[in-house]
N, C-alpha and C positions, 0 to 999 in steps of 0.2 A: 446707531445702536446695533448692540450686533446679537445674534442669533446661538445661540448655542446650540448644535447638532446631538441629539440622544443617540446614540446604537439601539437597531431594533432588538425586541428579545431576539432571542437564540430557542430553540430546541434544544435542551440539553443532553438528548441524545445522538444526533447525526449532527448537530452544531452547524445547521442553517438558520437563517433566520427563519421565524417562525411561520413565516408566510409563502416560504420557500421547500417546508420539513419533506423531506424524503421519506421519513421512519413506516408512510401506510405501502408506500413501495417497495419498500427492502424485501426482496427475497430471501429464502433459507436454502443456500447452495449446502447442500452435502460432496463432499470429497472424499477419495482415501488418502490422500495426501495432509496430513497435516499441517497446516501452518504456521510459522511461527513469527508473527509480527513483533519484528525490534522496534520500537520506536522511539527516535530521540527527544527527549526531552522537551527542546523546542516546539515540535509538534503539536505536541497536546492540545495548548491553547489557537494553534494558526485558522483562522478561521477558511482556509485553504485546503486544511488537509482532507485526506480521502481514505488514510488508514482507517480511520473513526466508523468509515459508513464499510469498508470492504469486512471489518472484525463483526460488524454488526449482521453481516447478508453470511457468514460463511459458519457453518455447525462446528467445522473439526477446527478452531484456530484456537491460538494462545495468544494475548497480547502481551507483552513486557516494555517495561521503561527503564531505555538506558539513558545515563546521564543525572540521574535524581537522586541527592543525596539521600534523602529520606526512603530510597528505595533497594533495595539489594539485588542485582541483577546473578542470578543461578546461571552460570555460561557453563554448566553441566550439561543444562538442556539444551543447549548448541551443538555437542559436540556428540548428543547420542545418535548410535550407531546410523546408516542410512538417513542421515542429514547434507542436507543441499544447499547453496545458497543461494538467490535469486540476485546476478550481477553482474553487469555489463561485458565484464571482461575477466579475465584471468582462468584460470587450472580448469575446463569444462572438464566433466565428469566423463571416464569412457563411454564411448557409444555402445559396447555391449552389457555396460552396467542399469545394473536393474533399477525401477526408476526408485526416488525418492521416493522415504517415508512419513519424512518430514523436510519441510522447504523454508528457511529462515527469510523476509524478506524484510531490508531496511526500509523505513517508515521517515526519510529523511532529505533534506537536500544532497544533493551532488555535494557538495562539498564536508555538508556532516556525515553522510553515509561513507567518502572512502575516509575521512578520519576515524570513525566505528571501525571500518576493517582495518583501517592501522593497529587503532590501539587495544583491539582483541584479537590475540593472537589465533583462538580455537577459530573466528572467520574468515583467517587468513589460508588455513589449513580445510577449508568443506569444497568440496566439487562444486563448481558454477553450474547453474542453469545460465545460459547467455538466450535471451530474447533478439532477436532481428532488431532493428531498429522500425518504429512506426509505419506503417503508410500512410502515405502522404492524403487529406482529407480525414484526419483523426479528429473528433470534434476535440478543442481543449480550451483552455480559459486564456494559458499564456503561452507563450514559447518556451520550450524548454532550453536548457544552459549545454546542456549533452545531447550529442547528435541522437542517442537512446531515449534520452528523456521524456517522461509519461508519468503521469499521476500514478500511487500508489496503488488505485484502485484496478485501472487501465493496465495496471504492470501485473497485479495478483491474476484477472481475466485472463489475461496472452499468456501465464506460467499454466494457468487449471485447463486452458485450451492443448495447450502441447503436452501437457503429462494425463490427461484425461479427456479430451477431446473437448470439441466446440459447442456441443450440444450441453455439457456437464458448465463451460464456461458462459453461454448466450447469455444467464439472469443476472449476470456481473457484468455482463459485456451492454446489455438495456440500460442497468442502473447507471454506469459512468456515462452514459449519453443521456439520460434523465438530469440528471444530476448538472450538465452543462449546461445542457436545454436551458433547462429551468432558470439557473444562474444568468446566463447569456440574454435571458429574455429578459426578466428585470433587469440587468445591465451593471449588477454590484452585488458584493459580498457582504457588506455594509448591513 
């Protein structure tokens, strides 16, 4: 006889299980930086993702869905003035250029994120913010696929550290190590 496996609930807001919910921990980071969280489609549901919880901790953000028909993405708001984009490589912004006012950051795998910068030409054209790659003892759940690679959450922190220091990023930079903790200790996402 066999057993059938339920999924525990979910939190329908930070989309842990329920027994795992971060939402009494969420911080409220204020920035001057804007962000603007892309996130593709796929995401939404992955019960992985960490845009979810970093749009929930931060005042100044936008989230949008690309990839959804039922949804109409405005790439206006991409391209207003003093917009940056958060990403690995290519065009970094001059070093005597003033910082961003707005900071677009894909919400995606390595592989959907540079197809997003393919197939929108306005983020092929924004100045990069380029992050360092991790240091090595980053608490994470997986290995990433990109020598850069870091959770959405982990990536927003290390951008609000460098354009506004460490102190303005620490309650983003606790929450992504809560957030592992916690997962890492029950042993599943399930």
């Amino acid at each position: 006889m066999s057993h059938r496996v339920f999924p525990r609930p979910r939190c329908p807001r930070c989309n842990l299980p329920s027994h795992l919910c971060l939402c009494a921990e969420i911080p409220r980071v204020e920035t001057r930086t804007r962000l603007l969280l892309l996130q593709h489609v796929m995401e939404i549901a992955k019960k992985s993702n960490t845009g979810r919880v970093a749009a929930l901790a931060l005042a100044n953000v936008r989230l949008l869905t690309y990839g959804s028909p039922a949804e109409f993405l405005d790439t206006a708001l991409l391209s207003e003035p003093g917009t940056w984009l958060l990403y690995p490589d290519g065009p970094t912004a001059p070093s005597d250029a003033p910082p961003p006012r707005q900071l677009v950051v894909l919400d995606a795998s390595w592989s959907q994120a540079r197809r997003m910068t393919q197939r929108l030409p306005v983020l092929r054209a924004l100045p990069r913010l380029v992050l360092p790659p991790p240091e090595p003892g980053l608490l994470r759940l997986r290995e990433p696929t990109h020598p850069s690679g870091m959770s959405t959450l982990d990536a927003i922190a290390r951008a609000v550290s460098a354009l506004e220091g460490p102190d303005v990023a620490a309650p983003l930079e606790r929450l992504a190590a809560l957030r592992v903790q916690r997962i890492a200790e029950c042993g599943t996402l399930m």
